[in-house]
C-alpha positions as CSV (number, residue, x, y, z in Angstrom):
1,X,-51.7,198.8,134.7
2,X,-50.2,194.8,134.1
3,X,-46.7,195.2,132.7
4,X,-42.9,194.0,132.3
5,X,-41.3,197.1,133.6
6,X,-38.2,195.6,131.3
7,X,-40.1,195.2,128.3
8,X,-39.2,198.6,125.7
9,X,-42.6,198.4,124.3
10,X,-44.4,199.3,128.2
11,X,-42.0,201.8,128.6
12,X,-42.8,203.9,125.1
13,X,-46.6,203.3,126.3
14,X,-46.1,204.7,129.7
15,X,-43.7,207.2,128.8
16,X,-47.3,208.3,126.2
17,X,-49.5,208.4,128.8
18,X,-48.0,209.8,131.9
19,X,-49.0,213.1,131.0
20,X,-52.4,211.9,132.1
21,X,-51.5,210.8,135.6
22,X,-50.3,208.5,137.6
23,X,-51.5,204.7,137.2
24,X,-50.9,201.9,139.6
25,X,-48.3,199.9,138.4
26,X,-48.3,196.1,138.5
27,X,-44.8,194.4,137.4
28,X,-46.2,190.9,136.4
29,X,-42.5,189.7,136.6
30,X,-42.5,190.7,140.7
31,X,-46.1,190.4,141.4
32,X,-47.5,187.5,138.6
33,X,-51.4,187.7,138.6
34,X,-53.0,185.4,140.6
35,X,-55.4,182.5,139.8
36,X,-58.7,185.5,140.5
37,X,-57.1,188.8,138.9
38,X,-56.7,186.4,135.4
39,X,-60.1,185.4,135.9
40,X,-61.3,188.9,136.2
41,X,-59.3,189.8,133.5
42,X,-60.9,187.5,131.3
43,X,-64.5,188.1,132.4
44,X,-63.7,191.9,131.7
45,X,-62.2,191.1,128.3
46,X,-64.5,188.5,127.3
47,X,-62.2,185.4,127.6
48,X,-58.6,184.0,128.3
49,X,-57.8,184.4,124.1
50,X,-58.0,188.0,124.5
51,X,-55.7,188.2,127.3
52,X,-53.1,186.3,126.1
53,X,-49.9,187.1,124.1
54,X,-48.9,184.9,121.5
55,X,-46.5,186.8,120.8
56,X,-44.2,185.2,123.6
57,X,-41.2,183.5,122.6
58,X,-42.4,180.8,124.8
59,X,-45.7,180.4,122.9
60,X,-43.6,179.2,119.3
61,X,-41.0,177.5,121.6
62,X,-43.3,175.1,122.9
63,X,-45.1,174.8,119.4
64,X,-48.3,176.2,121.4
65,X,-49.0,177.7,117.7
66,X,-49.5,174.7,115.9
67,X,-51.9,173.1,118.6
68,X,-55.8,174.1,118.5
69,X,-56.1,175.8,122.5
70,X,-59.5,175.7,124.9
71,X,-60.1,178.5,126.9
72,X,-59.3,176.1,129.7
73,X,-55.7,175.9,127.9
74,X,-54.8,179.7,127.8
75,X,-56.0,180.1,131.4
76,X,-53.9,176.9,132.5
77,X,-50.7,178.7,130.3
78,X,-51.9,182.4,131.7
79,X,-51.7,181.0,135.1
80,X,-48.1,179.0,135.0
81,X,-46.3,181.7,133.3
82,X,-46.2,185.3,133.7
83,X,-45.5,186.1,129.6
84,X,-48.1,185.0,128.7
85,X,-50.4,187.9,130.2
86,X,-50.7,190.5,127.0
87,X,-49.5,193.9,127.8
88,X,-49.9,195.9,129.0
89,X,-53.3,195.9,130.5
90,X,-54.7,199.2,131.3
91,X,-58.0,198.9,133.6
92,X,-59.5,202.5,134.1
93,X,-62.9,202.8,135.0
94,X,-65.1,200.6,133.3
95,X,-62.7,200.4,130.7
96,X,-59.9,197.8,129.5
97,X,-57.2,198.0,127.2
98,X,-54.8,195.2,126.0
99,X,-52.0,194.7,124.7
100,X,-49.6,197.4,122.6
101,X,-50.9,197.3,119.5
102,X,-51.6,201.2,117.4
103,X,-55.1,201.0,117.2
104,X,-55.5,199.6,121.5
105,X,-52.6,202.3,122.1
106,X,-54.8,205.1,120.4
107,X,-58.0,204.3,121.9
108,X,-56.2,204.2,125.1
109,X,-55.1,207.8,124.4
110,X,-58.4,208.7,123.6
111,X,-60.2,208.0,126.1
112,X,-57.3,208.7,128.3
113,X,-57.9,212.4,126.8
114,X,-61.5,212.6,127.5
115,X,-61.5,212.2,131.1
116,X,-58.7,214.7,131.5
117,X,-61.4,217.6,130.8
């Protein structure tokens, strides 16, 4: 699991799902993903878009919304700054889930249900 252990939002999430087990946490804020785990992260996904958070405060700081990105331009931005990773990123099994968003959160539950049996 890829999160900001500060941010409230990975907290609520984890707080949800702990009742399935334990997860290995990553803290991209102590351990930022390196050049290969974003690249794997974006295979899995299906490409550096997905994985990226544009919610960030840094994303309409530096205008990034107004500019038309590549694929080459999220990864470059994924791999100099940490916020920009979407979170949290749950990888179980062949399985991903990104981001926090009620429909990803309930899937994650879902499945997270499932395997409990």
């Amino acid at each position: 699991m890829y999160l900001l252990k500060t941010c409230s939002t990975c907290k609520r999430i984890m707080k949800q799902v702990k009742e399935f087990g334990e997860f290995e946490i990553i803290d991209i804020k102590v351990n930022a993903p390196s050049e290969a785990e974003i690249d794997e992260l974006a295979k899995k996904a299906g490409g550096y878009e997905l994985i990226f958070n544009k919610q960030s405060q840094k994303y309409r700081l530096q205008g990034l919304k107004e500019k038309s990105l590549s694929e080459l331009d999220y990864r470059k931005l994924l791999l100099e700054e940490y916020t920009f990773l979407k979170r949290p990123v749950f990888l179980i099994d062949d399985k991903m889930f990104i981001g926090n968003g009620k429909a990803t959160v309930d899937l994650l539950t879902k499945y997270l249900m499932s395997t409990k049996k």
